[in-house]
VOTORLO-329217 format. One record per residue (C-alpha): residue in three letters; x, y, z. Coordinates in steps of 0.25 Angstrom, whole numbers, padded with zeros to 4 digits, always signed. Each point is the difference from the previous one (the first is absolute). Layout:
N
AlaXYZ/...
END
This chain:
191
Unk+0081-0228+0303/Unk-0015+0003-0001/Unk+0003+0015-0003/Unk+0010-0004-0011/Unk-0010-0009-0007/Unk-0010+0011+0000/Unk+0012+0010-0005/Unk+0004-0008-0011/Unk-0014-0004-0003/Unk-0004+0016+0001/Unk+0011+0002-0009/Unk-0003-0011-0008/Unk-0015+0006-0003/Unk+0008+0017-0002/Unk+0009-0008-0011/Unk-0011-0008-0006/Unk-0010+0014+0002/Unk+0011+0008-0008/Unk+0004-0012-0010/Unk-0016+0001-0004/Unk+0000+0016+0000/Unk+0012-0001-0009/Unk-0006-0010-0008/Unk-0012+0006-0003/Unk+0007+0012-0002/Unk+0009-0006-0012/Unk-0013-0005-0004/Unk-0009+0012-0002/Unk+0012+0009-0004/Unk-0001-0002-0016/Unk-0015+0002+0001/Unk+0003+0012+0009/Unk+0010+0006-0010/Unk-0012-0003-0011/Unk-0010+0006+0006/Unk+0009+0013+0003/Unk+0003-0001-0016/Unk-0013+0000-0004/Unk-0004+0009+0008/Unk+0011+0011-0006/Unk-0006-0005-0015/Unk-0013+0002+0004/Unk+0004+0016+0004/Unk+0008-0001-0012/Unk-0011-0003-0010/Unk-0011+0010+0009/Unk+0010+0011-0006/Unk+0003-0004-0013/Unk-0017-0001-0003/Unk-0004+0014+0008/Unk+0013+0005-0010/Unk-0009-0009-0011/Unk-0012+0007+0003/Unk+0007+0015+0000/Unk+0005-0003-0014/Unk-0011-0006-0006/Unk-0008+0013+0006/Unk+0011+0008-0008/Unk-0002-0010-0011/Unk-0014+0005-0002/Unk+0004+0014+0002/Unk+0010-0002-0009/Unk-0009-0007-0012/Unk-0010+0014+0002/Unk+0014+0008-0001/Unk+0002-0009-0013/Unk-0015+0001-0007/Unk+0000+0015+0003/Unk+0012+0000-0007/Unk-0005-0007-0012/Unk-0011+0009+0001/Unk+0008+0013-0002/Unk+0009-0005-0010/Unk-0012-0006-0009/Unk-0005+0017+0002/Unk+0015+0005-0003/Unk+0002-0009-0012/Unk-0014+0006-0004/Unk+0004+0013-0003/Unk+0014-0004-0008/Unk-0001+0003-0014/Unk+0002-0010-0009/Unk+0010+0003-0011/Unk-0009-0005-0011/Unk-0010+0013+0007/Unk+0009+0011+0000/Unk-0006+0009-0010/Unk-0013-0003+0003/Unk+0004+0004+0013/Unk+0006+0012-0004/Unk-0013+0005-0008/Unk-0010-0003+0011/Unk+0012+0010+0009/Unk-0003+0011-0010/Unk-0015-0002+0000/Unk+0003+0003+0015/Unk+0004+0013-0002/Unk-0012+0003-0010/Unk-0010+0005+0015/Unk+0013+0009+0003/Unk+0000+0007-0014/Unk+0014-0004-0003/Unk+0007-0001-0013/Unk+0007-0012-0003/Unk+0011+0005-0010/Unk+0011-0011+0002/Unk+0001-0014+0003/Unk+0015-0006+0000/Unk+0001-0015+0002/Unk+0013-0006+0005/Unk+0008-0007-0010/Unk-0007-0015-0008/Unk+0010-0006+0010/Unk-0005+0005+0014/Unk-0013-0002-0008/Unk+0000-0016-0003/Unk+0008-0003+0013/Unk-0001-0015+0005/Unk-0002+0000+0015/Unk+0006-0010+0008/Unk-0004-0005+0015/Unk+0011+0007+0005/Unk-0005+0013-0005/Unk-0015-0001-0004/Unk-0003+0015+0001/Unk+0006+0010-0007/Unk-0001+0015-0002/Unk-0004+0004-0015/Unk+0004+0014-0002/Unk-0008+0008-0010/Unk+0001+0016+0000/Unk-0013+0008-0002/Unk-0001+0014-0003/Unk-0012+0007+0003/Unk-0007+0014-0002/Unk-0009+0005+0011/Unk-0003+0010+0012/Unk+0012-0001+0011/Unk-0012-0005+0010/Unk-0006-0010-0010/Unk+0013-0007-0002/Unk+0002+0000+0014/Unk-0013-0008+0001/Unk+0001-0009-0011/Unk+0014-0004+0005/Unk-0008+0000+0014/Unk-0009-0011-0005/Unk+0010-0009-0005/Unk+0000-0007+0015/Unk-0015-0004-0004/Unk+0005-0006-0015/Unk-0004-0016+0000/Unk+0015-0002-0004/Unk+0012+0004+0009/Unk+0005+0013-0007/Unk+0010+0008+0006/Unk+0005+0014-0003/Unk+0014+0001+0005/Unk+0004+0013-0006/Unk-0009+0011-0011/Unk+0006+0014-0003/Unk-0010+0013-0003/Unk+0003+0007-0012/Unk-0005+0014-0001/Unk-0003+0004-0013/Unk-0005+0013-0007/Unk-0008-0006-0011/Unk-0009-0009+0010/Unk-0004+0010+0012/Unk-0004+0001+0010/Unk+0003-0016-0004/Unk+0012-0007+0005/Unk+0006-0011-0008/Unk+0004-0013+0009/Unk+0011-0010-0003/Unk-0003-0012+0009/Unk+0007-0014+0001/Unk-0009-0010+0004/Unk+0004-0013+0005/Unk-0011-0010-0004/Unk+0003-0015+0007/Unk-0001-0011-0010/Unk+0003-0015+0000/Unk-0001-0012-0011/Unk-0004-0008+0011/Unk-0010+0005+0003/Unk-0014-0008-0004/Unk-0003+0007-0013/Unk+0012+0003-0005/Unk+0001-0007-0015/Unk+0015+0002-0001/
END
């Protein structure tokens, strides 16, 4: 009997060993599950401030990117025209050619129209066409057309035809189409 009393006592003791295990178990469960839930936050938010700290380093990058920009566009809006200046402009070209000897014998505006053009934001810049023609040695246009890249204004040549004439040699005559860049927007312009 004594060995029963000691089997049901030992298994007694198992039961109430395994009934507390179970209950602190139960017990600590929740504040096991949170503390595995916190834990997977706190990874979480570790990567979302190094990808924080990534952008805000691009964010400063990016502002330089931004203020160079500015820069640029304040120098490129710098040498726009502006329409109220175009002959002006076009006098101070011809004086250009006065070192290369050159002749200025024609100067064709464009149309009033193309002249008194209202810019818009969608299209601030816009080509003013004016055909010069010119008298002067083959060489000397050459340069003068040469030295338009260090005009203060954007002027572009996109096409000039050489006449050879028998009255003017050993001169050439020149028929260029320049292409001078103007805007009413631009600060200056009285349009």
């Amino acid at each position: 009997m004594e060995l029963l009393q000691r089997r049901v006592l030992l298994g007694g003791i198992i039961g109430l060993v395994i009934l507390v295990l179970l209950f602190i178990f139960l017990l600590y469960l929740p504040q096991f599950k949170q503390q595995v839930k916190i834990t997977h936050e706190v990874a979480s938010l570790k990567k979302q401030l190094k990808d924080n700290e990534l952008i805000a380093r691009d964010i400063v990058k990016i502002r330089a990117q931004v203020s160079d920009l500015e820069n640029k566009e304040k120098i490129f809006m710098s040498q726009i025209v502006p329409r109220s200046e175009l002959l002006a402009v076009i006098k101070e070209l011809a004086q250009e050619g006065e070192p290369y000897h050159l002749t200025f014998t024609e100067i064709n505006p464009p149309s009033l129209d193309t002249l008194i053009q209202i810019d818009n934001q969608g299209t601030p810049v816009s080509p003013v066409p004016f055909i010069v023609t010119v008298q002067g040695r083959y060489l000397e246009i050459a340069q003068f057309i040469e030295s338009l890249k260090d005009f203060p204004y954007f002027v572009r040549t996109p096409e000039f035809e050489i006449i050879g004439k028998d009255e003017i040699r050993p001169m050439v005559e020149c028929r260029i189409l320049l292409n001078i860049y103007a805007s009413s927007l631009v600060a200056g312009a009285n349009l």
